[in-house]
PDB file of N, CA, C and O in Angstrom:
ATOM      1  N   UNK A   1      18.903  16.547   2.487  1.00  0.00           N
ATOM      2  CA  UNK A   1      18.093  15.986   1.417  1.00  0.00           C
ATOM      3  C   UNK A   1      18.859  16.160   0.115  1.00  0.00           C
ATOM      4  O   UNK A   1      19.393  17.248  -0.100  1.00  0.00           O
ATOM      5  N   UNK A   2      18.962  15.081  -0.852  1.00  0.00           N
ATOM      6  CA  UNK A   2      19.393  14.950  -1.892  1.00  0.00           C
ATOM      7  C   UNK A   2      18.206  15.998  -2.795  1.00  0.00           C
ATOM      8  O   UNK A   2      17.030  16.318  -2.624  1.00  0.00           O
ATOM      9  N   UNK A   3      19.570  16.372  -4.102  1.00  0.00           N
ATOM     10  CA  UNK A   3      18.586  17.539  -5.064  1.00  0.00           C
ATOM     11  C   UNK A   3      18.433  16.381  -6.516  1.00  0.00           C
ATOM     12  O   UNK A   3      19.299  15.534  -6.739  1.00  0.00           O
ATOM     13  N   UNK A   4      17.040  16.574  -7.491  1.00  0.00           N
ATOM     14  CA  UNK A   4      17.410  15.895  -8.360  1.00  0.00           C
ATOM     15  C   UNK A   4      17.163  17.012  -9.453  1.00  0.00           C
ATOM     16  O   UNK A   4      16.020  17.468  -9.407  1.00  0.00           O
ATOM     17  N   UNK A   5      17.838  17.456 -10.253  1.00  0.00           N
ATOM     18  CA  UNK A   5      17.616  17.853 -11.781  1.00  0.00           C
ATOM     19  C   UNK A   5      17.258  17.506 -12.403  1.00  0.00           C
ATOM     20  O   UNK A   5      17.446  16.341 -12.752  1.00  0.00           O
ATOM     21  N   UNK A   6      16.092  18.758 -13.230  1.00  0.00           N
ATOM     22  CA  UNK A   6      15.379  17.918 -14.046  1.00  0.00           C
ATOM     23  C   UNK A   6      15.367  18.717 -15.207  1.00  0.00           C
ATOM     24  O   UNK A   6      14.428  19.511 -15.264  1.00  0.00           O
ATOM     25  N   UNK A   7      16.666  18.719 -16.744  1.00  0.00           N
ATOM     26  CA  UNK A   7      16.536  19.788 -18.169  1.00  0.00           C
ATOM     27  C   UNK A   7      15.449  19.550 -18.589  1.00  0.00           C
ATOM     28  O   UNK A   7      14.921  18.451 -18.755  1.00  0.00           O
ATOM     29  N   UNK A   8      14.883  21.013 -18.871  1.00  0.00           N
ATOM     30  CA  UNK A   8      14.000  21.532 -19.431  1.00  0.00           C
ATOM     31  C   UNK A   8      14.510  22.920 -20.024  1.00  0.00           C
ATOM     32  O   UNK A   8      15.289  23.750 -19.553  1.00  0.00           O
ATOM     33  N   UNK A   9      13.634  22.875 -21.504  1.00  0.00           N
ATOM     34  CA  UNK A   9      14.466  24.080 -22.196  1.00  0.00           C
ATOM     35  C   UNK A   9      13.525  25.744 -21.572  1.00  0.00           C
ATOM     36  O   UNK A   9      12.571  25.929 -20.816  1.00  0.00           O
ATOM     37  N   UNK A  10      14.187  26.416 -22.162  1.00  0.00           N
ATOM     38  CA  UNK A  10      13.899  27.696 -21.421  1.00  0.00           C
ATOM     39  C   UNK A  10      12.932  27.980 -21.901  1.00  0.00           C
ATOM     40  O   UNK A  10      12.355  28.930 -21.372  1.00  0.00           O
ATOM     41  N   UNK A  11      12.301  27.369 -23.044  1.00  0.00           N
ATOM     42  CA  UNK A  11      11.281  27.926 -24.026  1.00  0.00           C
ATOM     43  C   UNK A  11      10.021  28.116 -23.156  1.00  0.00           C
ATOM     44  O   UNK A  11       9.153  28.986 -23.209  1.00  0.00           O
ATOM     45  N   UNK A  12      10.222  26.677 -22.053  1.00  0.00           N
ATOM     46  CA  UNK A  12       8.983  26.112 -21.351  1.00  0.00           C
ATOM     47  C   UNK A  12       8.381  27.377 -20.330  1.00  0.00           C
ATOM     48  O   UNK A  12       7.204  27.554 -20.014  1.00  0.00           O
ATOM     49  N   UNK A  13       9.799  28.341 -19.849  1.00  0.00           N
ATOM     50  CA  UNK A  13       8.995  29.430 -18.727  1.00  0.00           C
ATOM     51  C   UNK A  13       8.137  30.551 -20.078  1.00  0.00           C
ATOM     52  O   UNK A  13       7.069  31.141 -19.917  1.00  0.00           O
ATOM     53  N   UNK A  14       8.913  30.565 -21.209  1.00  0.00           N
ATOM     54  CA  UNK A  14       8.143  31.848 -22.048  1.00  0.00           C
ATOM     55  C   UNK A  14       6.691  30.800 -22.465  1.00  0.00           C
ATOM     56  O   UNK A  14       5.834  31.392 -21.809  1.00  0.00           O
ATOM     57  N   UNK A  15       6.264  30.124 -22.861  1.00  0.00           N
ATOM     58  CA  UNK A  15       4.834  29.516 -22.915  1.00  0.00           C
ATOM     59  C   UNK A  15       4.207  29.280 -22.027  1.00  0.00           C
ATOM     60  O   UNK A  15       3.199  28.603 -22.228  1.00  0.00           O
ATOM     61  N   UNK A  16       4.585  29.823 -20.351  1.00  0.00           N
ATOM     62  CA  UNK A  16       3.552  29.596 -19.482  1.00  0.00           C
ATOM     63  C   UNK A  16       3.562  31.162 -19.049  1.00  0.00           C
ATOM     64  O   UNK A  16       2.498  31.742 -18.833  1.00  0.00           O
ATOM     65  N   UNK A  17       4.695  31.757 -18.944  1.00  0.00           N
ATOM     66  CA  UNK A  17       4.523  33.418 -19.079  1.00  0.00           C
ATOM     67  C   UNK A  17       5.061  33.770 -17.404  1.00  0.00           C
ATOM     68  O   UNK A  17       4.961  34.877 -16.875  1.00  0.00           O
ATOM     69  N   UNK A  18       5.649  32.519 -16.749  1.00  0.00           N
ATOM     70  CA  UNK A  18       6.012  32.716 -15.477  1.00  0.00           C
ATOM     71  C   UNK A  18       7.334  32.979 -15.456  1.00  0.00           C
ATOM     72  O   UNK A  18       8.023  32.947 -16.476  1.00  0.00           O
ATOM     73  N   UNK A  19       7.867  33.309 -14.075  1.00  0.00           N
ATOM     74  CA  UNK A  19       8.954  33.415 -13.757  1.00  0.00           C
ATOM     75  C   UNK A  19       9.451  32.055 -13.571  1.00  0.00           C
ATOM     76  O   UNK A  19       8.702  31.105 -13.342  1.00  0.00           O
ATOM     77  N   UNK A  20      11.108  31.943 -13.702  1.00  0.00           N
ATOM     78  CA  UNK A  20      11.857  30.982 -13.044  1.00  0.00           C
ATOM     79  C   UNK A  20      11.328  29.905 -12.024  1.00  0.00           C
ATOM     80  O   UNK A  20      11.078  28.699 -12.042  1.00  0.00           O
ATOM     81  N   UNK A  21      11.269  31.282 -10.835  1.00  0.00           N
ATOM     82  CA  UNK A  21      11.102  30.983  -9.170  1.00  0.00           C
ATOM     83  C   UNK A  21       9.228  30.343  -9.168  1.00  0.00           C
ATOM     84  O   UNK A  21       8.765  29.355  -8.598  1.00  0.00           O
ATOM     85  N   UNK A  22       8.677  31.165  -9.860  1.00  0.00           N
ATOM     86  CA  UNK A  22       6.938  30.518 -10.283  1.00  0.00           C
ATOM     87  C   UNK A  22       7.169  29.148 -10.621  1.00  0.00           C
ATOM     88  O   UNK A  22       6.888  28.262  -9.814  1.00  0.00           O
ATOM     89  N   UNK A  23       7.779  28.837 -12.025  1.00  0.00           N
ATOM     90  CA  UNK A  23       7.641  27.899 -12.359  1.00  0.00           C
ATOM     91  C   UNK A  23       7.974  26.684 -11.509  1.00  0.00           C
ATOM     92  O   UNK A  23       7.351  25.684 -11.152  1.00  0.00           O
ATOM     93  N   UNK A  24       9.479  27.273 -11.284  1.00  0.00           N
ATOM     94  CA  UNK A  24       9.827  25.672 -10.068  1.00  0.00           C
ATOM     95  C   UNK A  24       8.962  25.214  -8.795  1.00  0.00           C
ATOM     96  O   UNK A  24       9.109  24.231  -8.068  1.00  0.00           O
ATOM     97  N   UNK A  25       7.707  26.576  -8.753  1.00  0.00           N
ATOM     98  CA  UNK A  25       7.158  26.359  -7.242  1.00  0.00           C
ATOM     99  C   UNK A  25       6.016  25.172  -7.360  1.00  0.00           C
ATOM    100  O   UNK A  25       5.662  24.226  -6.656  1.00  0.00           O
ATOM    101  N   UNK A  26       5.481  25.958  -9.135  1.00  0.00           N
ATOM    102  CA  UNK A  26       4.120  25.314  -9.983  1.00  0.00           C
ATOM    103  C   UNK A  26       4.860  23.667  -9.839  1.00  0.00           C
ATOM    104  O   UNK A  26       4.222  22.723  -9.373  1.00  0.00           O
ATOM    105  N   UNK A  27       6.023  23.570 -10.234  1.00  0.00           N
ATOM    106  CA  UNK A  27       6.583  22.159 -10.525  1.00  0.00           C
ATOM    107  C   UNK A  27       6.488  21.208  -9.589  1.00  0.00           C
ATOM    108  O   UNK A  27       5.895  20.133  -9.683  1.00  0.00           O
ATOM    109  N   UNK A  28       7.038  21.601  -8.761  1.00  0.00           N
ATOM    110  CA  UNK A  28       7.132  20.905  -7.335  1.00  0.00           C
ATOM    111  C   UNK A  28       5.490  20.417  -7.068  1.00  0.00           C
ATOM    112  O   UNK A  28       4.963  19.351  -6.748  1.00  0.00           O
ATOM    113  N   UNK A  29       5.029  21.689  -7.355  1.00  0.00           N
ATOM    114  CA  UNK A  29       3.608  20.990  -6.676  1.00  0.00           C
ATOM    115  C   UNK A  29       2.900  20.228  -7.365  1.00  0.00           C
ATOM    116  O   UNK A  29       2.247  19.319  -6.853  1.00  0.00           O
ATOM    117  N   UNK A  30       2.915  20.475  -8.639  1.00  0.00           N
ATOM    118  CA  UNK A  30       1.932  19.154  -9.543  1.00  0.00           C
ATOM    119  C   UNK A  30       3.159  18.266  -9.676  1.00  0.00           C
ATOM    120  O   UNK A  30       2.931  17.454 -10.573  1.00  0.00           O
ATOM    121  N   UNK A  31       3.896  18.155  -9.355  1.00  0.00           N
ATOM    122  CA  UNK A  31       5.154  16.533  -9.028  1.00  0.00           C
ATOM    123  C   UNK A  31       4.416  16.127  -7.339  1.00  0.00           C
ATOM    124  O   UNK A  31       3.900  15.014  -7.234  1.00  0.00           O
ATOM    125  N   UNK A  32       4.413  16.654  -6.646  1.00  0.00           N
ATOM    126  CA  UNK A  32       4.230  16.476  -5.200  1.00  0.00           C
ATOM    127  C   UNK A  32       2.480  15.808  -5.463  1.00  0.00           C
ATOM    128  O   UNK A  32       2.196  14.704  -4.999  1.00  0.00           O
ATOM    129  N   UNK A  33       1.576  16.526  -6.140  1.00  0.00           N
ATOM    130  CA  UNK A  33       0.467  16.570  -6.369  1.00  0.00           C
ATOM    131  C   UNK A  33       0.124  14.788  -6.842  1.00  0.00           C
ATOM    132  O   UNK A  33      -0.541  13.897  -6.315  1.00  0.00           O
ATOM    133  N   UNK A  34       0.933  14.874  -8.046  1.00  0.00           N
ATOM    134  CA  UNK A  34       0.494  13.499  -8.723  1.00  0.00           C
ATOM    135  C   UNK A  34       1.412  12.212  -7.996  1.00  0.00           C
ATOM    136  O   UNK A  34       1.334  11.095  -8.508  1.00  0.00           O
ATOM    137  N   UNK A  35       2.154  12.402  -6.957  1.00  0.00           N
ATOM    138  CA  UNK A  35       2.644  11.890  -6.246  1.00  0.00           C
ATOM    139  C   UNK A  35       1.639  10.951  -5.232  1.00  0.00           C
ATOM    140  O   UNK A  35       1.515   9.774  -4.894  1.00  0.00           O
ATOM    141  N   UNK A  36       1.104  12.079  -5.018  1.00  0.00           N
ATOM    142  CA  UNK A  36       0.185  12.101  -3.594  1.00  0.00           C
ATOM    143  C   UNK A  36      -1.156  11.159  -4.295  1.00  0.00           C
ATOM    144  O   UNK A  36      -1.573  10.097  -3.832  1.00  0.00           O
ATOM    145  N   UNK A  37      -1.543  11.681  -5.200  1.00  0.00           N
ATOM    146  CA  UNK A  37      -2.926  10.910  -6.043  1.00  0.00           C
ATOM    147  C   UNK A  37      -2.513   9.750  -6.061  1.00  0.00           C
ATOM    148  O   UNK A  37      -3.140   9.007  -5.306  1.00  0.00           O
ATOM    149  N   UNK A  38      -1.477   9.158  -6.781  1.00  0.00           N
ATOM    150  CA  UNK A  38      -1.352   8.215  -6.810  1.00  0.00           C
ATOM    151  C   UNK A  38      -1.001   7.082  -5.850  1.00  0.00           C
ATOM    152  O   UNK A  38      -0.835   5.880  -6.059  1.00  0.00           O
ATOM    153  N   UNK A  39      -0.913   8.079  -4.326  1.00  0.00           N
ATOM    154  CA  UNK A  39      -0.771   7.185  -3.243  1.00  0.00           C
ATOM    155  C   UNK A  39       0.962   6.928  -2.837  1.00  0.00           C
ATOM    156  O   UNK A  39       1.316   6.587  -1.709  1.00  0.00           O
ATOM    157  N   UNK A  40       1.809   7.140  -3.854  1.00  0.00           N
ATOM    158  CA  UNK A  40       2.953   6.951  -3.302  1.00  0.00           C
ATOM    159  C   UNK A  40       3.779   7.573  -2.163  1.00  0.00           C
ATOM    160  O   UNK A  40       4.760   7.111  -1.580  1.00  0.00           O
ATOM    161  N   UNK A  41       3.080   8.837  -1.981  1.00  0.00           N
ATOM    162  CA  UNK A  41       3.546   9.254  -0.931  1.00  0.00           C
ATOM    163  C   UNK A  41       2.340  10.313  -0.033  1.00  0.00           C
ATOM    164  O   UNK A  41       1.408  10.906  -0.575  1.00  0.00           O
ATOM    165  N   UNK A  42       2.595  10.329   1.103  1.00  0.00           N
ATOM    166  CA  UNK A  42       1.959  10.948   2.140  1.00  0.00           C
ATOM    167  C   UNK A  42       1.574  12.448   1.845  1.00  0.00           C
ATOM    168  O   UNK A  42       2.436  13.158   1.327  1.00  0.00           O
ATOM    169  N   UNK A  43       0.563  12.880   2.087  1.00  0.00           N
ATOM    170  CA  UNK A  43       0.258  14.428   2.173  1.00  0.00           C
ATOM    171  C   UNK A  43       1.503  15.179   3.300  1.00  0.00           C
ATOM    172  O   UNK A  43       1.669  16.396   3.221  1.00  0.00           O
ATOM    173  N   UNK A  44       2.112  14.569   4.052  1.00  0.00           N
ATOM    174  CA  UNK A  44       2.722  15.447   4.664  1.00  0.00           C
ATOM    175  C   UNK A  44       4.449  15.138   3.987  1.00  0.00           C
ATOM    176  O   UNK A  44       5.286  16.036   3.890  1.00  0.00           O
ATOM    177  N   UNK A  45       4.536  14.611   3.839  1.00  0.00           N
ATOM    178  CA  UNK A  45       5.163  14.295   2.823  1.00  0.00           C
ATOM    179  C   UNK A  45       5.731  15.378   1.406  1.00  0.00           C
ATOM    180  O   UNK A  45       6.827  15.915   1.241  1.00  0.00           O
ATOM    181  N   UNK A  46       4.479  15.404   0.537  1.00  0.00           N
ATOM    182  CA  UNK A  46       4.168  16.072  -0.454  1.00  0.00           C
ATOM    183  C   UNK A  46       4.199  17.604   0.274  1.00  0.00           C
ATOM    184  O   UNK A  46       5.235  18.196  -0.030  1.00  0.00           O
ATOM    185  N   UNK A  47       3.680  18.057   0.791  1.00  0.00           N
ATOM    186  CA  UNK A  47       3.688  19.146   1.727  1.00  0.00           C
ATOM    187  C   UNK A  47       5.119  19.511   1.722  1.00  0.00           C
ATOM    188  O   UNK A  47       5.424  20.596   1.227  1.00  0.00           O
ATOM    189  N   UNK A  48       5.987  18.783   2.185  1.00  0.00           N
ATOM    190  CA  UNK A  48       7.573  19.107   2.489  1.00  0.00           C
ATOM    191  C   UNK A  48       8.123  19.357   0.993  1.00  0.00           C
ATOM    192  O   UNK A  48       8.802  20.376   0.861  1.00  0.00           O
ATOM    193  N   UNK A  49       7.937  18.636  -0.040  1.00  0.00           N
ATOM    194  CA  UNK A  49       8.229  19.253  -1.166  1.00  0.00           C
ATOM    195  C   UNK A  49       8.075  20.217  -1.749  1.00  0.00           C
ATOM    196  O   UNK A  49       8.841  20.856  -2.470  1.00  0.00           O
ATOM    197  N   UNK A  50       6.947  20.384  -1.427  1.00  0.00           N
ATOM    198  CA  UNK A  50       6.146  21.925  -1.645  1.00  0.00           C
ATOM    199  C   UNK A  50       6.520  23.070  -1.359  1.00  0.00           C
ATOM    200  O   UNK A  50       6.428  24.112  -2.007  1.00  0.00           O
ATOM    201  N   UNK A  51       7.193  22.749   0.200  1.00  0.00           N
ATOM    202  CA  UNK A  51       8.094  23.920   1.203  1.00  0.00           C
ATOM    203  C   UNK A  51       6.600  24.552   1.739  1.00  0.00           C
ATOM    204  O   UNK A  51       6.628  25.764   1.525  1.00  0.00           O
ATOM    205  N   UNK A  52       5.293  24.142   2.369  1.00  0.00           N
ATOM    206  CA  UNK A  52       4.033  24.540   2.536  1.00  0.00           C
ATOM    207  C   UNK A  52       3.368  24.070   3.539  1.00  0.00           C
ATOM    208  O   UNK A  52       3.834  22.933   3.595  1.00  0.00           O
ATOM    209  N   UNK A  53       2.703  24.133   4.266  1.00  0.00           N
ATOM    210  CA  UNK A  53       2.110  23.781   5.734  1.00  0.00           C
ATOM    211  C   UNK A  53       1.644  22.596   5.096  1.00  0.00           C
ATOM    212  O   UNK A  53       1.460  22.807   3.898  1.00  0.00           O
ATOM    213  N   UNK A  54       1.374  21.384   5.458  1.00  0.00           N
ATOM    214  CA  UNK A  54       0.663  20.264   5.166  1.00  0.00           C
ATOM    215  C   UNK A  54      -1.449  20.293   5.184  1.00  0.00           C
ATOM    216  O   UNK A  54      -2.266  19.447   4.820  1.00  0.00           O
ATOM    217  N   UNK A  55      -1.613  21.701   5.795  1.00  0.00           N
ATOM    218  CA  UNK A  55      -3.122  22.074   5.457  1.00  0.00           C
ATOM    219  C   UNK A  55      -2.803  22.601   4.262  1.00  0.00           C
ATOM    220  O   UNK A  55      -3.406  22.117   3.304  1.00  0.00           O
ATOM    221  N   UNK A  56      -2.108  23.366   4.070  1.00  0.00           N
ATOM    222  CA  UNK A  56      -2.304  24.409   2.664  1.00  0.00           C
ATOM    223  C   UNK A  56      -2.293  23.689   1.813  1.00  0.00           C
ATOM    224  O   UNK A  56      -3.100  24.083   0.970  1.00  0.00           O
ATOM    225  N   UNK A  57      -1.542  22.283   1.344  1.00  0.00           N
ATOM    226  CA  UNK A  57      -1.154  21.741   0.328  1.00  0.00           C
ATOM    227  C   UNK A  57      -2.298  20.816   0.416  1.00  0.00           C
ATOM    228  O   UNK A  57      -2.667  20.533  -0.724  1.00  0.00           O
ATOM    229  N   UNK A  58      -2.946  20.280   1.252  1.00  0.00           N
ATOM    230  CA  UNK A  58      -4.141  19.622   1.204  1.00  0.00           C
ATOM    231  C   UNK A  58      -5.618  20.389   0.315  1.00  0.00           C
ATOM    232  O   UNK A  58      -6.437  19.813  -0.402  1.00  0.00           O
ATOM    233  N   UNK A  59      -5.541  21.941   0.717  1.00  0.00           N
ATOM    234  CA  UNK A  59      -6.295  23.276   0.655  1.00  0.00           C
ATOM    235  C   UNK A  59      -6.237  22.810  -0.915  1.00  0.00           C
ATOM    236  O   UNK A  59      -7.085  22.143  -1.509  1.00  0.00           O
ATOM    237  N   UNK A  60      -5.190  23.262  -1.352  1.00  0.00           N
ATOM    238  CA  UNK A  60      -4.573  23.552  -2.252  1.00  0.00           C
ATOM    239  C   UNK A  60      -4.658  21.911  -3.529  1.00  0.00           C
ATOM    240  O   UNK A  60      -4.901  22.008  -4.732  1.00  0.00           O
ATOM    241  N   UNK A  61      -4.430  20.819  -2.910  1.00  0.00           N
ATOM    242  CA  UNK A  61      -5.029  19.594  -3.794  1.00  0.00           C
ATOM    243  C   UNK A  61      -6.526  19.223  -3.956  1.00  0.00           C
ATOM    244  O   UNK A  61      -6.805  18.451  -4.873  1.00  0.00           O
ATOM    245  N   UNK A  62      -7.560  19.712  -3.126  1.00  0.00           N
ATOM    246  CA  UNK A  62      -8.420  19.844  -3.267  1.00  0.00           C
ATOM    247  C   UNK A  62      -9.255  20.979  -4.183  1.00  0.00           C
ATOM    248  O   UNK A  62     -10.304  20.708  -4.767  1.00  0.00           O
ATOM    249  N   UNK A  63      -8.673  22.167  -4.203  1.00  0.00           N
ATOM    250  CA  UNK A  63      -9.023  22.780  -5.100  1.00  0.00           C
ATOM    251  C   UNK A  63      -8.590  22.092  -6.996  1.00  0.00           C
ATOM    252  O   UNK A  63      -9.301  22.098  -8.001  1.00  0.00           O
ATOM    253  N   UNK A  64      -7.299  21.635  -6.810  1.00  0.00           N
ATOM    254  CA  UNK A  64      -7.076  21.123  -7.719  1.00  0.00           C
ATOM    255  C   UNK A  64      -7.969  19.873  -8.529  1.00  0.00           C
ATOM    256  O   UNK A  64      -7.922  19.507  -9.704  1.00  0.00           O
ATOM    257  N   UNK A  65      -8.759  19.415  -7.421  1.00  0.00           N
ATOM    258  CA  UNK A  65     -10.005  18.195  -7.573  1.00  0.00           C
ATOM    259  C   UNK A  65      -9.071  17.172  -7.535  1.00  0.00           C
ATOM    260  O   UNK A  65      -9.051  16.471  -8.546  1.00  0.00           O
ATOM    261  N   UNK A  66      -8.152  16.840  -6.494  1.00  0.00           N
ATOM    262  CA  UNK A  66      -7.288  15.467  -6.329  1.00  0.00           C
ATOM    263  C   UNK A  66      -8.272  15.519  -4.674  1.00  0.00           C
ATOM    264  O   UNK A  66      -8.475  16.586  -4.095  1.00  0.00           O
ATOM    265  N   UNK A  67      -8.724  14.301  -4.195  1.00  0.00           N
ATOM    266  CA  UNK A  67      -9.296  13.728  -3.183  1.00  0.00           C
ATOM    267  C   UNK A  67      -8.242  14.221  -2.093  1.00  0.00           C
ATOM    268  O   UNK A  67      -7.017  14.177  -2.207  1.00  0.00           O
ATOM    269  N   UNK A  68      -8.592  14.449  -1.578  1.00  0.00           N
ATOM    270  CA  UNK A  68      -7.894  14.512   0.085  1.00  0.00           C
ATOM    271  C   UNK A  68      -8.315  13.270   0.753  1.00  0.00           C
ATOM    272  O   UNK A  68      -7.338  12.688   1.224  1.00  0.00           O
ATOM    273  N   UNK A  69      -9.515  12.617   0.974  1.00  0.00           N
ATOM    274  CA  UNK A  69      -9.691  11.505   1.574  1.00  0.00           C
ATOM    275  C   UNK A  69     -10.210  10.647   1.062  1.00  0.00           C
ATOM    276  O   UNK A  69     -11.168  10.808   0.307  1.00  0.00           O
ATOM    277  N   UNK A  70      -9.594   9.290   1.412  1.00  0.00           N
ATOM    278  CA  UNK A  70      -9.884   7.898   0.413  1.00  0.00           C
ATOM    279  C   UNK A  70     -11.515   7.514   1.545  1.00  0.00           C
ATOM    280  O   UNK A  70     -11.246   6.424   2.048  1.00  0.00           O
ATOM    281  N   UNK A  71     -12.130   7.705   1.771  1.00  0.00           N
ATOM    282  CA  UNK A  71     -13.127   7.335   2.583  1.00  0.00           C
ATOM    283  C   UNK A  71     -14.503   6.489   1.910  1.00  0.00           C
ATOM    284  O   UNK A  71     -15.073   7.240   1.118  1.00  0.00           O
ATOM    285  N   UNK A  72     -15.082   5.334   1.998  1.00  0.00           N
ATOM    286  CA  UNK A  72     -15.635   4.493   1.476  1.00  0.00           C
ATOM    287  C   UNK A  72     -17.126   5.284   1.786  1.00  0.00           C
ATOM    288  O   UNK A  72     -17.043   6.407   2.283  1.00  0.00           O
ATOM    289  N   UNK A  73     -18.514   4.711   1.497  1.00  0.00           N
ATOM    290  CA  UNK A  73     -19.518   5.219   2.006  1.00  0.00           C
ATOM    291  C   UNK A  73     -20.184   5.103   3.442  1.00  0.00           C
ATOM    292  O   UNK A  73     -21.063   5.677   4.085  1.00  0.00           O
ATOM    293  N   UNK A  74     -19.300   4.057   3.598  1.00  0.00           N
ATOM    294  CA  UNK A  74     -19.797   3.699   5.073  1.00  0.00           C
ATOM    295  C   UNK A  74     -18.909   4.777   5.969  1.00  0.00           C
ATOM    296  O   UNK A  74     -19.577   5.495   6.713  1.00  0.00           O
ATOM    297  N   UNK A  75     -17.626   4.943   5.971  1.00  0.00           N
ATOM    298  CA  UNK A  75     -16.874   5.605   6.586  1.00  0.00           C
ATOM    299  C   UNK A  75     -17.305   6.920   6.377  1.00  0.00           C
ATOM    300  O   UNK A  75     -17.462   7.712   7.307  1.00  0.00           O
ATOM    301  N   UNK A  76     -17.543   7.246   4.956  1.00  0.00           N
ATOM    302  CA  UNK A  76     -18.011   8.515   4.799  1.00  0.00           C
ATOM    303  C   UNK A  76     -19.537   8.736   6.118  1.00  0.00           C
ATOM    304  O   UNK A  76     -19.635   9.797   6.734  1.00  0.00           O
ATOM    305  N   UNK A  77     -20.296   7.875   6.282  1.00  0.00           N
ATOM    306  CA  UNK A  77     -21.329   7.884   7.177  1.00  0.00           C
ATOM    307  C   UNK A  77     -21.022   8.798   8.443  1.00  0.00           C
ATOM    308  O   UNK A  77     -21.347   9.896   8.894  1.00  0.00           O
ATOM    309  N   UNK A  78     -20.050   7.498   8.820  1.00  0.00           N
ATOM    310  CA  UNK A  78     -19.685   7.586  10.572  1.00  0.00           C
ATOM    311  C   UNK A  78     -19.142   8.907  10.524  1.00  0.00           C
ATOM    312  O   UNK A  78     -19.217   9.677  11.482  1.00  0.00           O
ATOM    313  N   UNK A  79     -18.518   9.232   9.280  1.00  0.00           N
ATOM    314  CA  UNK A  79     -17.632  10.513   9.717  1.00  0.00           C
ATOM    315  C   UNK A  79     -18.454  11.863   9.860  1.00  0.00           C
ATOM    316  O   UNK A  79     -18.205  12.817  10.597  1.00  0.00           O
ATOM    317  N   UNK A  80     -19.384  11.710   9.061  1.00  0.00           N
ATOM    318  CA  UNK A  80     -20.070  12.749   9.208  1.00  0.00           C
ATOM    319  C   UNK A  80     -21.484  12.743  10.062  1.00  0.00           C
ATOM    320  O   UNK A  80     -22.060  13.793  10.346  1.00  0.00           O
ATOM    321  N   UNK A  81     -22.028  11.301  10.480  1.00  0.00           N
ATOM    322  CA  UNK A  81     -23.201  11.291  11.612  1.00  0.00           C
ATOM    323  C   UNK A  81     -23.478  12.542  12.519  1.00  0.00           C
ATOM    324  O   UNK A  81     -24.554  13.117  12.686  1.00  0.00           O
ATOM    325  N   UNK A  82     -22.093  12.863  13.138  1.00  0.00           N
ATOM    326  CA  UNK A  82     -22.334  13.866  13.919  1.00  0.00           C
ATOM    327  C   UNK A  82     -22.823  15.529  13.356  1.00  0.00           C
ATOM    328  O   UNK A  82     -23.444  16.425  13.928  1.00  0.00           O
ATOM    329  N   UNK A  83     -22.174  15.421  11.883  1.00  0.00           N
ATOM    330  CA  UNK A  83     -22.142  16.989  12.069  1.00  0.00           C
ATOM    331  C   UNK A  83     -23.409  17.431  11.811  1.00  0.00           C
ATOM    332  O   UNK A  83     -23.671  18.631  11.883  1.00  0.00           O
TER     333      UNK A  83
END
């Protein structure tokens, strides 16, 4: 897999109060995150960017309040009839 760089000044880890290794993890995932919202790419997908099980990062966008499933009301129905 190709790497892409992305400058950012150093100022940016002292105003969030994280480490290096934090920050690039935070990065990845709201890049992977708004990726995923916007449909361009797959949860499992986004997951691999993440370096994260493809549940966790789902876990994990949902807490964020990004949808995990595009499901209409009708679908929403069927899907849940049973439970």
């Amino acid at each position: 897999m190709g790497v892409i760089h992305i400058d950012l000044p150093e100022s940016v880890l002292v105003s969030t109060g994280q480490s290096r290794e934090e920050f690039v993890q935070d990065a990845k995932f709201f890049l992977a995150l708004k990726l995923f919202e916007l449909g361009r790419i797959s949860s499992g997908r986004a997951a691999e960017i993440c370096e994260t099980p493809r549940i966790e990062f789902l876990l994990r966008a949902g807490r964020a309040g990004v949808p995990v499933a595009d499901l209409d009301a009708e679908e929403m129905d069927r899907e849940f009839a049973d439970a």
